[in-house]
C-alpha positions in Angstrom: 0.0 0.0 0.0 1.6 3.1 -1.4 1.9 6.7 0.5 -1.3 8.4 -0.8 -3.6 5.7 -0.8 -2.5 5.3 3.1 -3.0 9.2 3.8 -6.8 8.9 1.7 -8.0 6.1 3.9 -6.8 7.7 7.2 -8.7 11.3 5.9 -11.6 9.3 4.9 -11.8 7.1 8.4 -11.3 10.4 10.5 -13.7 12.1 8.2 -16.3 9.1 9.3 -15.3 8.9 12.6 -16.5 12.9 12.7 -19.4 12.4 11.7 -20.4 9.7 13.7 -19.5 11.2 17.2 -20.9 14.3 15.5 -24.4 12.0 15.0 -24.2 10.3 18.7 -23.5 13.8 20.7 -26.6 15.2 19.1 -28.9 11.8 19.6 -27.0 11.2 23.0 -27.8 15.1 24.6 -31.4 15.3 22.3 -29.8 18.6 21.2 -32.4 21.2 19.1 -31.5 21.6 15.7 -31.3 25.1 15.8 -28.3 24.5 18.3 -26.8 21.9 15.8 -28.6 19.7 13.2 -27.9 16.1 13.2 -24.9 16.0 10.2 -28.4 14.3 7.7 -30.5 17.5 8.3 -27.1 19.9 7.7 -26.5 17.9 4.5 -30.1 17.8 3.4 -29.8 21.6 3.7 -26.6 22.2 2.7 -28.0 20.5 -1.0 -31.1 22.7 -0.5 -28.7 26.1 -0.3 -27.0 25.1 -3.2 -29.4 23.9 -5.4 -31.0 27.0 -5.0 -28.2 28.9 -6.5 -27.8 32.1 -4.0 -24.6 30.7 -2.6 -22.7 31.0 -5.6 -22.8 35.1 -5.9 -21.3 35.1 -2.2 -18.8 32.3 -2.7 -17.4 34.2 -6.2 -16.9 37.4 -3.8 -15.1 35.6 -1.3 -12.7 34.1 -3.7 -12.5 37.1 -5.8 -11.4 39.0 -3.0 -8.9 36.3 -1.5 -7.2 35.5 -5.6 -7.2 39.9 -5.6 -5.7 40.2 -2.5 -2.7 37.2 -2.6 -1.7 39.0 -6.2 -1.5 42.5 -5.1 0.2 41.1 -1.5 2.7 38.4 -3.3 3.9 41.1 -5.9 4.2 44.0 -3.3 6.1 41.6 -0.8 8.0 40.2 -3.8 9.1 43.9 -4.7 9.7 44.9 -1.0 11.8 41.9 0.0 13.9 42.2 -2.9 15.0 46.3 -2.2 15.0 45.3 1.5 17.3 42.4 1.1 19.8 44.8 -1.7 19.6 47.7 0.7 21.2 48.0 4.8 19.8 51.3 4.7 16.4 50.9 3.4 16.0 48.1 5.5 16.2 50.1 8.6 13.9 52.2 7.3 11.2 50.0 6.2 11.7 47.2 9.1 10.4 48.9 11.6 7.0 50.2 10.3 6.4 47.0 8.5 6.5 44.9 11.6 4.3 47.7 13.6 1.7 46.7 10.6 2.0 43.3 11.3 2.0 43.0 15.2 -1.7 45.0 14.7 -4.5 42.9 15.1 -5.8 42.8 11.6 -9.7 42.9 13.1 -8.7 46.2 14.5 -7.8 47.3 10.8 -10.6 46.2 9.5 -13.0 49.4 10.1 -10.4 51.7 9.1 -10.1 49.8 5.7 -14.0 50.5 5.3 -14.2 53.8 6.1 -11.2 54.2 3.4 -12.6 52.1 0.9 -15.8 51.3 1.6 -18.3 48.3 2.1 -17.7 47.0 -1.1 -14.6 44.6 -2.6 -11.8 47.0 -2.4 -11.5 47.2 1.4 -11.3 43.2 1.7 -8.6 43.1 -1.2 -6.3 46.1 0.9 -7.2 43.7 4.0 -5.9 40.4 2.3 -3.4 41.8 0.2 -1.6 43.4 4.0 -1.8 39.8 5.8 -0.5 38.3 2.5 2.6 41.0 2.3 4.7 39.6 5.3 5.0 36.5 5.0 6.2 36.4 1.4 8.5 39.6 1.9 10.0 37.7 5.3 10.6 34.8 3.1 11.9 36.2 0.4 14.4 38.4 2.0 15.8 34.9 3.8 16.1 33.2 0.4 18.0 35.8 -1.1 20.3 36.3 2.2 20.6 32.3 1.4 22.5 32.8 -1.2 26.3 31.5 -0.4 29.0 34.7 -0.4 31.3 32.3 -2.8 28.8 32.0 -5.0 28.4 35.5 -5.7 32.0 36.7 -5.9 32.2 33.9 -9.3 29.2 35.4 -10.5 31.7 38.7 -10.4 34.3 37.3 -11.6 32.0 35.8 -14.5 30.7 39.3 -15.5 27.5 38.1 -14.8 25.0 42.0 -14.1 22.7 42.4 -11.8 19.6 40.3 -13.8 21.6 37.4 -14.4 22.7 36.9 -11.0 18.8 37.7 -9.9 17.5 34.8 -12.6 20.7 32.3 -12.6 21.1 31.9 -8.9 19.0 34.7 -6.5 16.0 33.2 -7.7 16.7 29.6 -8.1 17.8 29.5 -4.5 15.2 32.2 -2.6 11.9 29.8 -4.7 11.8 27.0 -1.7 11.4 30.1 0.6 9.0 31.7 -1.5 6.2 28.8 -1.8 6.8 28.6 2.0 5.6 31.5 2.4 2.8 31.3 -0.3 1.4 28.7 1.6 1.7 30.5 5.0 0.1 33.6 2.7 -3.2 31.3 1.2 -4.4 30.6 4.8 -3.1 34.4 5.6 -5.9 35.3 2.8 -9.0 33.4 3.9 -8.6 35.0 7.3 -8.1 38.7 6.1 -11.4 38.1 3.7 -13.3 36.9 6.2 -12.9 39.7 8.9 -13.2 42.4 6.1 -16.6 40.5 5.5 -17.5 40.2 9.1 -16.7 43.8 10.4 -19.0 45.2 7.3 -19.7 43.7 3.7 -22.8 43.5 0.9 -22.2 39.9 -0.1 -19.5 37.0 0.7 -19.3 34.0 2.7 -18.1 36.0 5.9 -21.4 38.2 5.5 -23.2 34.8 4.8 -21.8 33.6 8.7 -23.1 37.4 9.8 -26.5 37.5 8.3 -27.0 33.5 10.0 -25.7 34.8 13.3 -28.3 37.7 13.0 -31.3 35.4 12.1 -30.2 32.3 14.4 -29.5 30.4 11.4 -27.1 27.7 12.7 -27.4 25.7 8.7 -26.4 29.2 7.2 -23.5 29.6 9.8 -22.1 26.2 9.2 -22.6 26.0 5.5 -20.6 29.3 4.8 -17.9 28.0 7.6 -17.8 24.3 5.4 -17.5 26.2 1.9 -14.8 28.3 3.7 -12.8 25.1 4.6 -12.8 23.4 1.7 -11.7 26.9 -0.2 -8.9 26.4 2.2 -7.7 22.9 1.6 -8.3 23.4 -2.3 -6.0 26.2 -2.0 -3.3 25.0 -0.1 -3.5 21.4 -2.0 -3.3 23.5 -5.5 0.2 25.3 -4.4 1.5 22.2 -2.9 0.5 21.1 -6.0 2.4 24.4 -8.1 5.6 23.8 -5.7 6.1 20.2 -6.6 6.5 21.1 -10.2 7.8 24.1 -9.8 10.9 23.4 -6.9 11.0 19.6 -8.0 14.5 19.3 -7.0 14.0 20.3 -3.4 14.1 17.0 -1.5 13.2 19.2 1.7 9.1 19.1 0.8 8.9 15.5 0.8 9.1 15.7 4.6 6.1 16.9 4.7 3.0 14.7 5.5 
């Protein structure tokens, strides 16, 4: 029995094994539906709320805002990182203010971001696109700074400018750090979408957890929470997926289950 078909049965068994303690706490403790349905009566609705075709308008804003976002963040940390790690003096000008940015609770952000841009898209894709920026600046400044002294004194000696150091070598050797922290980043994006769409939004699976809060809708609630995991897991699975073809020769991700 080979690797994956060992990690798909384990997923699947835990999977089961959910749902069935999920099943016996609810018959166990007679617990009210509106509290939490029985995992039948969520699926039965969770069909309902997609067959009837509302759920797609809010799920497209979500991911629209997250795909936005993680660009915008990725190129700006990408950009950042690379005059940071090229520049002692710029660095201690930047450093400071760009950790202050980070150590703020983003949920304290979050109003700010709508009074400046408003209840609509824009403010979640300034929220997303600030988590996303630290982790693949951080990362990106290591894998440069990875980069072995010896190796570029022969690029000197080679002639080799600036860009050709950047594409033969920089790059080569900062990419491991880079998906790293792309995959820190995609989780990074849900979150910042999701509290943009919580503190104040028109449409979106955060407002969707909002609106079912408001009118005790606990199917509503745990439908836009599901759709939100599974967003997650497809995400992360399709950069794991990107890193494996794109960093093939790094042995380092095969450690990872």
């Amino acid at each position: 029995m080979n690797r994956l078909v060992r990690k798909t049965i384990l997923t699947v068994a835990t999977f089961i094994l959910f749902l069935l303690s999920w099943q016996a706490y609810v018959s166990l403790f007679t617990v009210p539906a509106h509290i939490l349905p029985a995992p039948i009566q969520f699926f039965q609705e969770f069909i309902r709320y997609f067959a009837s075709g509302d759920i797609y308008s809010h799920i497209g804003t979500t991911l629209y805002e997250i795909i936005a976002g993680f660009f915008i963040g990725t190129f700006s940390g990408l950009v950042i990182g690379y005059l940071v790690a090229k520049n002692k003096f710029l660095e201690r000008i930047i450093t400071p203010y760009v950790i202050l940015l980070q150590t703020i609770p983003k949920i304290s952000i979050a109003p700010l971001f709508l009074l400046w841009f408003g209840l609509g898209v824009s403010s979640k894709i300034a929220l997303v696109a600030l988590v996303v920026f630290f982790p693949i600046m951080i990362n990106f400044i290591v894998g440069l700074r990875s980069v072995e002294k010896n190796m570029g004194d022969l690029l000197t000696i080679l002639r080799a400018n600036r860009w050709q150091k950047f594409i033969s070598v920089e790059m080569l050797i900062a990419l491991p750090f880079i998906m790293s922290g792309v995959k820190v980043a995609t989780t990074y994006a849900i979150t910042g979408a999701v509290i943009g769409e919580l503190i104040g939004a028109q449409s979106g699976l955060g407002y969707l957890v909002i609106l079912g809060s408001e009118t005790y809708d606990i199917n509503l609630i745990l439908i836009a929470v599901v759709i939100l995991c599974i967003i997650g897991i497809v995400l992360y699975l399709f950069v794991d997926f990107l890193e494996k073809k794109i960093i093939y020769w790094n042995k380092s991700q095969d450690l990872i289950l």
